[in-house]
N, C-alpha and C positions, 0 to 999 in steps of 0.2 A: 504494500500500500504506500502510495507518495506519502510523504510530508514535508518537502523544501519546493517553497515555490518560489518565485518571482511576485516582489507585493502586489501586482497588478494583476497576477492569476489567482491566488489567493482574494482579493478584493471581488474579483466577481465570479470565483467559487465558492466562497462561503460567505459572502457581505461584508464592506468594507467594516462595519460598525460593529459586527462577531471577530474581525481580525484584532481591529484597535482595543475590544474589549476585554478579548482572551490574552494578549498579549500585556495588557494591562494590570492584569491577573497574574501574571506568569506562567499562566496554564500552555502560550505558546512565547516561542523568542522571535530573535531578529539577532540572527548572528553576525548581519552585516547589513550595510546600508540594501535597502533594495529587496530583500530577501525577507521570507517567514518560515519558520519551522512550525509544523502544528504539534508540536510535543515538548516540556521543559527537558530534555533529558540532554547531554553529549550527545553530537552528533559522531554514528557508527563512521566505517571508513566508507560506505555506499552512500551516505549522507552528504560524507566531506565532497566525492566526485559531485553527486549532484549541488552542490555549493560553489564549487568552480562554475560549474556550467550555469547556472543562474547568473552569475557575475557576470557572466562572457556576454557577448550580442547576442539577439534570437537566434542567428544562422549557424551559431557554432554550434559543434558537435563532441561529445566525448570519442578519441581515437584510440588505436594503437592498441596497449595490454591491455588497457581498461573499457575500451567495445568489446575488444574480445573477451574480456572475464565476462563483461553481461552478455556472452552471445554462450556461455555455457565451456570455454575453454579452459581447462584443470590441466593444474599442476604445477603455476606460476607465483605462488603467494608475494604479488608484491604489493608495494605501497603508495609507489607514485603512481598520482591523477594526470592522463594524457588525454590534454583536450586541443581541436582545429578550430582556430579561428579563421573567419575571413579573412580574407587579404588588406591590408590596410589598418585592418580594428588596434584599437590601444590594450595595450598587456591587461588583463584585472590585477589587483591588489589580494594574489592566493600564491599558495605555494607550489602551484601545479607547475606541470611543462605545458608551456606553449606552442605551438605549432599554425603558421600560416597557410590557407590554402584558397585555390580560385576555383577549386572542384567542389562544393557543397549543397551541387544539390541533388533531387533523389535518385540520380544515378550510382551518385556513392554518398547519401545519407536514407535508413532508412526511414519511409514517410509515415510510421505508424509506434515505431519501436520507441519506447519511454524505458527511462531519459532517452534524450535524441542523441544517437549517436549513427557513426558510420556503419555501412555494409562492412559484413564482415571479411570479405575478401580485400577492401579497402583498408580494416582494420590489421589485417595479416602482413600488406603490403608496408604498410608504412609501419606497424612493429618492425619489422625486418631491417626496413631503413633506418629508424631510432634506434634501435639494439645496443649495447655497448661494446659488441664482438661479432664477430665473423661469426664465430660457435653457436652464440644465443640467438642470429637470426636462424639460423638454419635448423638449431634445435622446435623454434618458434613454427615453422613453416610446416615440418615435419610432424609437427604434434597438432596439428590442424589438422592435414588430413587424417590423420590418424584417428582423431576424433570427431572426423567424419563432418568437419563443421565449413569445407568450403572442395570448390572443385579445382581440374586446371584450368575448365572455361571460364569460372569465375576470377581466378587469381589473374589466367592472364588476360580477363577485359578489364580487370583492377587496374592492370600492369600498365595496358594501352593508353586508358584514361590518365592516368598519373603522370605518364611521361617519363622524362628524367628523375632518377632518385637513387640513392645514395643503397650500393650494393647489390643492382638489377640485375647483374649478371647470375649473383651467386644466390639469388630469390629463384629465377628459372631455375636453375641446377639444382635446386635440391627440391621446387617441383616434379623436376625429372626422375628423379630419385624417388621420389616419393609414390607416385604413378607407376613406377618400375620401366622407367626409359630407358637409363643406362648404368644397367646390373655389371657391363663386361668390365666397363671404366677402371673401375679401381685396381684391375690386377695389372692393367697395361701403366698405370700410373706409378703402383708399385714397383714393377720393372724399371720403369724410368729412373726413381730414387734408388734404386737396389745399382745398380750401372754407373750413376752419379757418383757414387762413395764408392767404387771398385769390388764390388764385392761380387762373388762367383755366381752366378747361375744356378735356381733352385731345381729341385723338384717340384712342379706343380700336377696338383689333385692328386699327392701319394695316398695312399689307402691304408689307414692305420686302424687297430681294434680297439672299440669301448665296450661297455659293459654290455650295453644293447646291440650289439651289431657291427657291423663295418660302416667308417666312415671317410670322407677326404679332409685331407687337408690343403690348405693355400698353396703354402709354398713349406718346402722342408730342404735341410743341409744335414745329409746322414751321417758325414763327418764331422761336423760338428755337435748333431745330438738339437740341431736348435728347428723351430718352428715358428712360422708366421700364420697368423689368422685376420682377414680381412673382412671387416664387418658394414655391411650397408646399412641400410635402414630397417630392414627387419628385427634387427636384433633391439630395435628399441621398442619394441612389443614383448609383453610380458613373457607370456608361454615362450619366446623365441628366447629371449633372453634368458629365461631358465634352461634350457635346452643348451646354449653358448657355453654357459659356466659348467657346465658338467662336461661337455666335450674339452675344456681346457683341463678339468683338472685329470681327463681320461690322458690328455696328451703330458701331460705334467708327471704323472703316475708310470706314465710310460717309460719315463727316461729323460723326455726332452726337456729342454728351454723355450720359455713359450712367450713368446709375444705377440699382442696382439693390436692393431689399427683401425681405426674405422675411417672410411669413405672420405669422410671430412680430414681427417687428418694428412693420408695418401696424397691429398689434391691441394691441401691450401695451407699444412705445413711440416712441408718438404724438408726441410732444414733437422728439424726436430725429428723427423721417422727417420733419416738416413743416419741421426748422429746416434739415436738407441740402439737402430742396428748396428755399427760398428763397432759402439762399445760389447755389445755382449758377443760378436765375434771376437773381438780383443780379449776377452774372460774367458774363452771359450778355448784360445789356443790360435785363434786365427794372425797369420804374418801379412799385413797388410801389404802388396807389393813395391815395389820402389819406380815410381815411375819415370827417375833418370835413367835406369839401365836402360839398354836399347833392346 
């Protein structure tokens, strides 16, 4: 049920003369110029967002984590309020993030959803681009669909409409990923890193035993005893992810050294997957070769 309105919606939802009077009362506040709560209590954190957005012009919209929390997206517990202003409009006097935009209307706000915020693929898009990391948009993206709460025709008419924004390439890709575009990616990428740092040529899809059965693995070095596992996006689904940790500890149990990448790592940092591997070939016995001899 609402309780934070704008004094002027409040005035001719419940009578300006019930506002002035409950308020006089204490029975409601006025936490800020403009604004009425119909309750004396602290306002929750669902209060605070809609308290920005009261402050803000009509046209703006709550964006980013915080559409997506009221569109039903879990597993984000945060605390900042992200709200789209017009273009132009002056900052409110709140502690939110502000964001300017010239897209606001129902094509990417929706026209019935309280509080007003954006489509949620709109919402997805621009999380992505506010994010603080490379990792937590992509995390972001993938826990959409995951949660079933947007498509790829929606994200990429999101995409279209938006235009330029900070991170678009790596919002598609892990679309891609997510729809199961390009499953092959990561082991050709892997290669690339594995080549880069000189390291020998694996075995890929060797056939090793677990408790349940025969399985493959990535990549493996029989002389060395060590193992790679490369993980898309599946593995961030529960049942998968329970299934991953018992095949490591099957390969662990086994003899090997086990390391393991995901998707995002292989592709965006490189630096870091190529230096873990060397060190534990280094632990492991391996003679890195000298690349002045001829």
């Amino acid at each position: 049920m609402r309780t934070v309105f704008r004094s002027a919606e409040a005035d001719t939802a419940f009578g300006a003369a019930t506002v002035r009077r409950r308020v006089r009362r204490g029975q409601w506040r006025r936490p800020a110029r403009g604004v009425v709560v119909t309750h004396s209590r602290e306002l929750d954190r669902r209060e605070q967002q809609e308290l920005a957005l009261c402050l803000a012009p009509p046209a703006s919209a709550l964006g980013g984590l915080t559409a997506l929390e009221r569109d039903r997206l879990k597993g984000f517990g945060q605390t900042t309020t992200w709200v789209v202003l017009p273009e132009g409009a002056r900052r409110p006097q709140h502690d939110a993030v502000f964001h300017w935009s010239t897209r606001l209307d129902h094509e990417d706000v929706h026209p019935t959803h309280e509080p007003r915020r954006t489509r949620t693929a709109r919402s997805l898009v621009d999380a992505a681009s506010w994010a603080p990391s490379d990792r937590a948009a992509r995390t972001y993206v993938i826990a959409a669909f995951q949660q079933g709460l947007v498509s790829a025709r929606t994200v990429r008419e999101a995409l279209q409409r938006r235009g330029p924004c900070r991170r678009r390439a790596l919002i598609v890709e892990s679309v891609l990923d997510a729809v199961g575009g390009i499953q092959s990616l990561p082991e050709r990428d892997f290669d690339d890193v594995r080549r880069s740092v000189g390291l020998p040529a694996p075995t890929r899809q060797a056939r090793a035993k677990g408790s349940d059965g025969r399985f493959h693995l990535d990549a493996t070095w029989d002389d060395w005893d060590i193992a790679v596992e490369l993980h898309g996006v599946g593995h961030l689904e529960a049942e998968q992810w329970s299934t991953d940790l018992a095949r490591a500890n099957e390969i662990v149990i086994g003899g090997r050294r086990l390391l393991a990448f995901s998707s995002f790592s292989v592709r965006r940092q490189r630096a870091e997957v190529g230096d873990q591997l060397v060190r534990l070939f280094l632990a492991r016995g391996w003679t890195k070769p000298d690349a002045s001899r001829p």
